[in-house]
Phi, psi and omega in degrees: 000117159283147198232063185305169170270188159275136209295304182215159149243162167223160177247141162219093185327119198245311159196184178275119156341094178333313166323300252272299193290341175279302126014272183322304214310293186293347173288310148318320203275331199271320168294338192251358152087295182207142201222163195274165171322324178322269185351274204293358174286303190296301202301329220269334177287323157290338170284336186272299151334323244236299160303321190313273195331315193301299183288013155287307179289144171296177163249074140263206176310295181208125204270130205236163156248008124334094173273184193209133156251116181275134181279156177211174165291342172252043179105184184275128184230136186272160164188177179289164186251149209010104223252153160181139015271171196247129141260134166227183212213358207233123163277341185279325174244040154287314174328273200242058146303308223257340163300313187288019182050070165270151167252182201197104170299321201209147183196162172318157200259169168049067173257160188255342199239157176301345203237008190292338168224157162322115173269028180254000164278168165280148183291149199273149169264164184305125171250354183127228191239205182261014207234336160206099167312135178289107140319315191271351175269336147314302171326278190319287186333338189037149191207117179297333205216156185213120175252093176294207148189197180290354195259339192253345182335285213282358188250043181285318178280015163273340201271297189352293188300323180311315224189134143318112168267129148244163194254100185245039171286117169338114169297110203268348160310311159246007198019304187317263144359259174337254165009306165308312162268358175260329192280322151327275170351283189306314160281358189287308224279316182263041181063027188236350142028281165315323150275344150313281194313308179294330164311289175332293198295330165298316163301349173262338138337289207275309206311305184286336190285315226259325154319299187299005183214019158248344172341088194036084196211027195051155205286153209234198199171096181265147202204126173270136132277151173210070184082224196274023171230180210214155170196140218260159186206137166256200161269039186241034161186197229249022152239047183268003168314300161345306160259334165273356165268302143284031176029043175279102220257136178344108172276004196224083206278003163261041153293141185273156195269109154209157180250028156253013190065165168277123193322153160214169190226195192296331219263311152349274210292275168354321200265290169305347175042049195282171186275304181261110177245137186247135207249114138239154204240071171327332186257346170285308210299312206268325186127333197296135239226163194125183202288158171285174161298305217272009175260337168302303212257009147303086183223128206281332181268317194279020159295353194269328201264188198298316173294339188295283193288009174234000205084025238225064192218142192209110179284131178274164149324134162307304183329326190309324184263309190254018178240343198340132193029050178270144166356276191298315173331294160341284188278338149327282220261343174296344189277326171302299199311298179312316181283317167317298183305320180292308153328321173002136163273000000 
């Protein structure tokens, strides 16, 4: 997937900034001292006018006549800079959406994780899930923007017709980068550019402290439960950060590339022996109620192995799964990771 920066901006006057007209306004009225009913009709309208527009908008920062082209996965898309109202349909940018304080007119209804929005913003409305968008609540809402990912991937051109879609899903190839350039993106698009860089540099801060305390500590094995089943991730998907980002190196380097990873079963786990096992518990993550991972992986075989028998197991974040490189993902599971490695005996 490429992950051009963004490309260019222009200005094209879309309408006037409320400051902007009021401001005109008391500047009229003090030349002219005093003005006839004619007048003083048209200013109370353009003053009326002026509130409508206003009260259109979300609160984001200033509603811009700046357009902007975001490079996406399906091309390039122009739109106005900080579009509102905004939908988005994606938890890695809603995280970081709700880091850059953005407000989100409208976003999926019942989400499990906590951090998905701004709390200085007003709460966002239902839009359907993250898996079939509410049409009609789109409708009403008319949305300058509609921001997707993978999971919402496939209604793009149904969004299409609606709205500016972008398809801003996250490379699970690369994860790191791809994260990166979108959290870039997102600040470009709204005028946060300067609170993008400071998010990054807090992930990249923990990124070097958790390297310096994973730094030959042996080889890691990441593993989804999911009820009674289990599955292997290399680094090549979208917890493969782990090895290409911390240099935790593979206890198993043939894992197969899918993107549901490869089944393994006890006798697996056992066979790679890794020193470090990284845990996600897909059904605690979804809300699903059942046996847990660490009651899954209490097994006499992965008991055999070095991470097992040293302590050495480390539970990712629900984000890890339905938020993956998002803000908070981010400093959430490096901070686990970290703090694991450090406790080490």
């Amino acid at each position: 997937m490429s992950t051009t920066p963004l490309s260019h901006r222009r200005t094209i006057p879309i309408f006037k900034r409320p400051l902007l007209m009021m401001t005109a306004l008391v500047t009229a009225i003090s030349v002219t001292g005093c003005s006839s009913p004619e007048t003083e009709s048209a200013d109370a309208t353009a003053t009326n006018q002026t509130a409508n527009e206003s009260a259109n908008v979300a609160n984001n920062d200033a509603v811009s006549a700046e357009k902007i082209t975001v490079n996406t996965v399906k091309g390039d898309v122009e739109l106005a800079m900080s579009p509102s109202p905004l939908v988005v349909y994606d938890m890695t940018l809603m995280q970081d959406l709700a880091a850059l304080d953005v407000a989100v007119d409208g976003m999926p209804g019942s989400l499990l994780l906590d951090n998905l929005h701004s709390k200085t913003q007003p709460e966002p409305k239902a839009v359907g899930t993250v898996f079939e968008p509410d049409l009609e609540a789109l409708n009403a809402m008319q949305p300058q923007a509609i921001l997707v990912g993978s999971r919402m991937a496939e209604k793009y051109n149904e969004l299409s017709n609606i709205a500016p879609t972008l398809d801003m899903s996250i490379d699970t190839a690369n994860i790191y980068e791809s994260s990166k350039q979108r959290l870039h993106d997102l600040g470009a698009l709204f005028g946060k550019s300067d609170q993008a860089a400071r998010l990054q540099q807090d992930i990249d801060t923990l990124i070097d402290e958790t390297k310096g305390v994973t730094k030959d500590k042996g080889t890691g094995l990441v593993v989804m439960v999911n009820g009674n089943k289990m599955s292997a991730y290399g680094d090549k998907s979208r917890y493969g950060f782990i090895h290409t980002v911390l240099d935790v190196p593979m206890a198993d380097k043939q894992i197969a590339d899918a993107p549901h990873g490869q089944p393994v079963s006890f006798e697996y786990i056992q066979k790679a022996n890794p020193d470090w096992l990284f845990v996600i518990d897909r059904s605690a993550a979804i809300g699903e109620d059942g046996i847990g991972a660490k009651a899954v992986l209490d097994n006499p075989l992965v008991a055999q192995t070095n991470a097992w028998s040293k302590q050495q197991v480390v539970y990712l974040s629900p984000d890890s799964y339905l938020a993956f490189g998002g803000y908070y993902q981010w400093m959430q599971d490096l901070t686990t990771i970290k703090d694991a490695f450090a406790n080490a005996k």
